[in-house]
C-alpha positions in Angstrom: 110.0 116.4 75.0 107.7 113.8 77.3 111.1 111.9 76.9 111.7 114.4 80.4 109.1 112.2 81.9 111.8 109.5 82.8 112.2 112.4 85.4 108.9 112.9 86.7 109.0 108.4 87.1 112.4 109.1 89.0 110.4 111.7 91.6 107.6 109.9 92.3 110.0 106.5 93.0 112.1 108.6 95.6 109.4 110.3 97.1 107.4 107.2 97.6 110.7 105.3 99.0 111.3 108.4 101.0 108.0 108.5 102.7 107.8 104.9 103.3 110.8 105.1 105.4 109.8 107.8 107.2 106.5 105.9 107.5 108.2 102.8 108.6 111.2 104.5 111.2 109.6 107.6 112.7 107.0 107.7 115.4 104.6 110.2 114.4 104.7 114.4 115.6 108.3 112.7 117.5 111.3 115.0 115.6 114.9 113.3 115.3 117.3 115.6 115.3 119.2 115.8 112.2 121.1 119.0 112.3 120.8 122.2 114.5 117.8 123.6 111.7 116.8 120.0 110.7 114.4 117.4 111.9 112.6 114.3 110.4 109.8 114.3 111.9 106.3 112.4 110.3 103.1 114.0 110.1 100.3 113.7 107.8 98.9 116.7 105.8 94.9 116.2 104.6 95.2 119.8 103.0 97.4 121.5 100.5 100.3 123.6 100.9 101.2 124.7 104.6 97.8 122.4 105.9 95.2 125.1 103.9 91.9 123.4 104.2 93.3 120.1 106.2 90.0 120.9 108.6 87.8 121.1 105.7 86.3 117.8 106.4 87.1 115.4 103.8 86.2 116.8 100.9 88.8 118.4 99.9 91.1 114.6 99.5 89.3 114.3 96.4 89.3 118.1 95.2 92.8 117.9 95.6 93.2 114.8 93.9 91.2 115.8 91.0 93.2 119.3 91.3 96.9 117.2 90.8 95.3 115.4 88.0 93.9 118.2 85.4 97.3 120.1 86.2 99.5 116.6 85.5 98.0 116.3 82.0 97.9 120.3 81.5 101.3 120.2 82.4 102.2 116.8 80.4 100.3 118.3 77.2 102.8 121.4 77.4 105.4 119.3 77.7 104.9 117.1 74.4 104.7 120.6 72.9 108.2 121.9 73.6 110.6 122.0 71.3 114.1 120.4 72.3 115.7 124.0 72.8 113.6 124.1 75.7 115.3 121.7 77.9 115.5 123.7 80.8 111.5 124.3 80.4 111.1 120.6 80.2 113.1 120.0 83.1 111.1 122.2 85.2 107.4 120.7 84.2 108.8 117.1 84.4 109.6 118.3 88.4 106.7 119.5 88.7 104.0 116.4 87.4 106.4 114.3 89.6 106.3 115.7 92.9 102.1 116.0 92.2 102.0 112.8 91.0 103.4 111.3 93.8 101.8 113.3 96.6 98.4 112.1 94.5 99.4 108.2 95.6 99.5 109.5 98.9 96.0 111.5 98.9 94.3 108.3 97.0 95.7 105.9 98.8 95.8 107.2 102.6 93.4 110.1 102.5 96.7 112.6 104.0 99.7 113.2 102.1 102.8 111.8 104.3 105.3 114.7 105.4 108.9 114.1 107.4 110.9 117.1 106.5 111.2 119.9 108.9 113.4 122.7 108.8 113.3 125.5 111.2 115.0 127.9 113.3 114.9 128.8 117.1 111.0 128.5 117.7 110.2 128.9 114.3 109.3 125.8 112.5 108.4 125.7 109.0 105.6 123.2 107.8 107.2 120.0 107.1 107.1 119.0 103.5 108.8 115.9 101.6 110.5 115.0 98.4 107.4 115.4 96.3 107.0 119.0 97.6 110.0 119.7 96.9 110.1 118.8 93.4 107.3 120.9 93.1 108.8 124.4 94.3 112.5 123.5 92.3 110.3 123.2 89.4 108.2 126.1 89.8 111.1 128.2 90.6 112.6 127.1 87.7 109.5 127.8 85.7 109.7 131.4 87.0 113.3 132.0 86.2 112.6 130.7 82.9 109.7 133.4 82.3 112.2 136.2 83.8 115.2 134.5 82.4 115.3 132.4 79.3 114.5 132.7 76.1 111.7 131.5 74.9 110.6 129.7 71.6 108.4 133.1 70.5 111.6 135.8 71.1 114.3 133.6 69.7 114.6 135.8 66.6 113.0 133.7 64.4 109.8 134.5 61.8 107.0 132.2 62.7 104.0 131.5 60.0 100.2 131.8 61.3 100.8 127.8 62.8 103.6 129.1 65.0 106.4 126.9 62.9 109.9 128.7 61.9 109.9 130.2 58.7 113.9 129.0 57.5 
């Protein structure tokens, strides 16, 4: 199944384009208006998710780094380990090492990872995020409805010997 890493490639592409253009045509912490909810607006995120830690100092660039990279392969190593069935599985990890794979680039190679999406409503803004980011929560919520959801390799109905392989 790593052929579903075409995917993750297709991710990190967009979200780097993305975030060089917001780079490149905002003015950063200056929102333009998209849509009554909607604003690009740049800002650059030294933490994790929602800014946790982004006053931490500096150290945590490279725990975070180290953090994308162990779950990248992790999640890589599951994904060779699929069987085809599992497509929706696949689809799910492949978002997922993408959208951590390219806000990696962006904690290596500036120190922040680059943010332009905001969304909000009345006076409540929620933390801007980008492509990569996004990625990540369609794949994890996909990786949760396929826990509730789907049916997975071990409660398809089929015998399994000791190695975990069908028994015909």
């Amino acid at each position: 199944m790593l052929k579903w890493l075409w995917l993750s490639l297709g991710i990190i592409v967009f979200d780097q384009i993305t975030k060089y253009l917001a780079t490149d045509l905002l003015v950063y912490a200056k929102p333009v208006a998209v849509l009554p909810f909607f604003n690009f607006t740049l800002l650059h995120n030294t933490g994790a998710a929602f800014s946790f830690l982004s006053e931490a100092g500096g150290w945590q660039r490279w725990f975070f780094a180290l953090m994308a990279i162990a779950v990248s392969l992790g999640i890589t190593v599951w994904l060779s380990r699929l069987q085809t069935k599992q497509r929706w599985l696949a689809i799910a990890l492949a978002l997922i090492v993408g959208g951590a794979l390219g806000n990696l680039w962006d904690r290596i190679y500036f120190g922040y990872v680059v943010d332009f999406i905001q969304v909000y409503y009345e006076q409540w803004y929620f933390p801007a995020f980008n492509i990569a980011d996004s990625a990540i929560t369609i794949g994890a919520g996909m990786l949760l409805l396929d826990g509730f959801f789907g049916k997975s390799a071990e409660s398809d109905g089929s015998e399994r010997d000791q190695n975990g392989k069908t028994i015909q």
